[in-house]
Every structure is written in C-alpha cells, then in structure tokens.
C-alpha positions in Angstrom: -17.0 -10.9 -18.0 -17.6 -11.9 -14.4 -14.4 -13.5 -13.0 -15.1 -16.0 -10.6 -13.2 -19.0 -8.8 -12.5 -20.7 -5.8 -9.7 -23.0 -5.4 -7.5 -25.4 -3.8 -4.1 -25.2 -3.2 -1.5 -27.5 -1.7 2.0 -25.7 -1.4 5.1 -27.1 0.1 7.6 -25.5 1.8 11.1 -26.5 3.0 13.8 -23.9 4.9 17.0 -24.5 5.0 19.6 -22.2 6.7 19.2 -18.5 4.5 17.0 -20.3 1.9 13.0 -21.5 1.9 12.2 -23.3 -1.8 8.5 -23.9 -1.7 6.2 -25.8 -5.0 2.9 -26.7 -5.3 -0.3 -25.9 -7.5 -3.9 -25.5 -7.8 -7.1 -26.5 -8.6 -10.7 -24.3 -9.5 -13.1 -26.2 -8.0 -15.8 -23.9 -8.8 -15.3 -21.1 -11.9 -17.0 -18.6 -13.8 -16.9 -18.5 -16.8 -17.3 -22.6 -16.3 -15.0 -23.0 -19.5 -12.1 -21.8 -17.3 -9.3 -24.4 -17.2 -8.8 -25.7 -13.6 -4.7 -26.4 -13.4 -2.0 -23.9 -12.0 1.3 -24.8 -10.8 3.5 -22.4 -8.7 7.0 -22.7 -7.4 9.7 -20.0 -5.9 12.5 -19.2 -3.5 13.8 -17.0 -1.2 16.8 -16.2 0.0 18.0 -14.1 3.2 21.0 -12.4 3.8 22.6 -11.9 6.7 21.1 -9.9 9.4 22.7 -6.5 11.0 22.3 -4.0 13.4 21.0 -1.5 11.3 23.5 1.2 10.5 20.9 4.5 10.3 17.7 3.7 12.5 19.9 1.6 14.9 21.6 4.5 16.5 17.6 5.6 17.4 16.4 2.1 18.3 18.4 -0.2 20.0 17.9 -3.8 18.8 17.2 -2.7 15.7 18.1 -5.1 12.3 17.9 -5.2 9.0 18.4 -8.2 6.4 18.4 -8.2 2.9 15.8 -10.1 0.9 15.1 -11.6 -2.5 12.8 -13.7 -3.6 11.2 -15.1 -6.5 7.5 -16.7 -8.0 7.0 -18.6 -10.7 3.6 -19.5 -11.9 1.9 -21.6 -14.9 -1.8 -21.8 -15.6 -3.2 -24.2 -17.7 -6.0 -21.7 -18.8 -2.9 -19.6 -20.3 -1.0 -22.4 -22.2 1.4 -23.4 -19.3 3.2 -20.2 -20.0 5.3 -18.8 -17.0 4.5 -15.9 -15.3 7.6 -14.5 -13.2 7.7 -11.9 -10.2 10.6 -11.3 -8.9 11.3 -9.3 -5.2 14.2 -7.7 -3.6 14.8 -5.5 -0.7 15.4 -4.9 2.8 13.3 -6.4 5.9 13.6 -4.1 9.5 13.0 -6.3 12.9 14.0 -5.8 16.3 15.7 -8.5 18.5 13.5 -11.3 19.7 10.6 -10.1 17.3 8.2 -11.6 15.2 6.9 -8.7 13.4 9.0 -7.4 10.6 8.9 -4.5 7.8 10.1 -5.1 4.3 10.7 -2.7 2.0 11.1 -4.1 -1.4 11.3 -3.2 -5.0 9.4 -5.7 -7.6 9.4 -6.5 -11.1 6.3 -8.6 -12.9 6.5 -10.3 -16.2 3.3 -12.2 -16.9 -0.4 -12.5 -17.7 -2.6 -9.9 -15.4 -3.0 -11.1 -12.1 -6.0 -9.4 -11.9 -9.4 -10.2 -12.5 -11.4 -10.2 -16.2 -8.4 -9.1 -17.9 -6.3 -12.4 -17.2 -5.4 -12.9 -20.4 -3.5 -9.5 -21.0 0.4 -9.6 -20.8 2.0 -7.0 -18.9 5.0 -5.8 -17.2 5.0 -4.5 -14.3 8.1 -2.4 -11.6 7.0 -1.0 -8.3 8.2 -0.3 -4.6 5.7 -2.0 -2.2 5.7 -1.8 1.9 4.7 -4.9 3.4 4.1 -5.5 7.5 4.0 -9.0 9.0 2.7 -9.5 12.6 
C-alpha cells in the first residue's frame, strides 16, 4: 500500500507559568488510498519543573541548568475508530543562562496504532530513550 497524505492542522497553545496545554486537529486534504478517513484530533500537556544549576556538568560549565520535563500527546483518528493513541515523555532538558537552545534527554513510552506509514493500523507499544536538540 502506498501511504500518502497531506494535511491541515490548526493547534492551539496556551502557557501558563510551568504548564503549556495545547488542542487542535486535522484534516487530509489530499490522501492515498482516497478511502482514508480525513479527521484527527490531538491534545496534550507539558509540564516543567523547576530549573537548577546543574549539579554534575555545572561545576565544568558555568551557567549551566537543567529542568525536568514531562509531557504528554493524545491523539484520535477517525480512520481508526476515534480510538486514543497515547505517548507519554519525561526527562531532563540542559540550557545555559540567557539561551535559547536546549538539550533534552528523555525517556518515552507509546501506546497506540503505528505512527508510521502503510502499517497504520497495527497496535503497538513502544519504550525508548531519545535525544532531542532545539535551536
């Protein structure tokens, strides 16, 4: 099978303090296999804890911090009988003062249909470490 979509999304996002709640959906506005349903609704949070000086890489880099993380997606498709497909991340995110640019180091657990390609409507679960860099 040839998996093919393209899609619009509208997302909202509101912060407040240590916590960003964000809900929106989708839309295929063009799909392959053309018997695809087009709905998907998505919503999630994330929460931050407070922020350090980090207490073994801070020694070696002044102005270095670390904050814990967790954060977690929820997703329906229509395609999939509205059933919910839940990941679920936690770690710890390293930044130096006045910086934009952060590494997280988390650990994440998947519960769901296959996020991936022709084999969508496989259930899996899923636990891995990932490394993620934002500039």
């Amino acid at each position: 099978m040839n998996l093919s979509f393209e899609e619009l999304e509208a997302i909202l996002s509101y912060d407040y303090r240590w916590a960003r709640m964000y809900a929106g959906g989708g839309y295929l506005v063009h799909r392959e296999p053309a018997s695809l349903d087009r709905s998907r609704v998505q919503w999630g949070l994330e929460l931050r804890g407070p922020t350090m000086a980090s207490p073994i890489l801070g020694a070696m880099l002044a102005g270095l911090r670390i904050t814990p993380v967790l954060g977690t997606d929820f997703k329906f498709f229509e395609e999939l009988n509205w059933q919910m497909n839940t990941n679920v991340v936690g770690g710890i995110e390293w930044s130096m003062d006045g910086s934009i640019r952060r590494l997280r180091f988390p650990l994440n657990y998947y519960h769901g249909f296959n996020p991936y390609g022709q084999f969508f409507a496989q259930k899996i679960e899923a636990v891995g470490f990932g490394l993620y860099l934002a500039f």
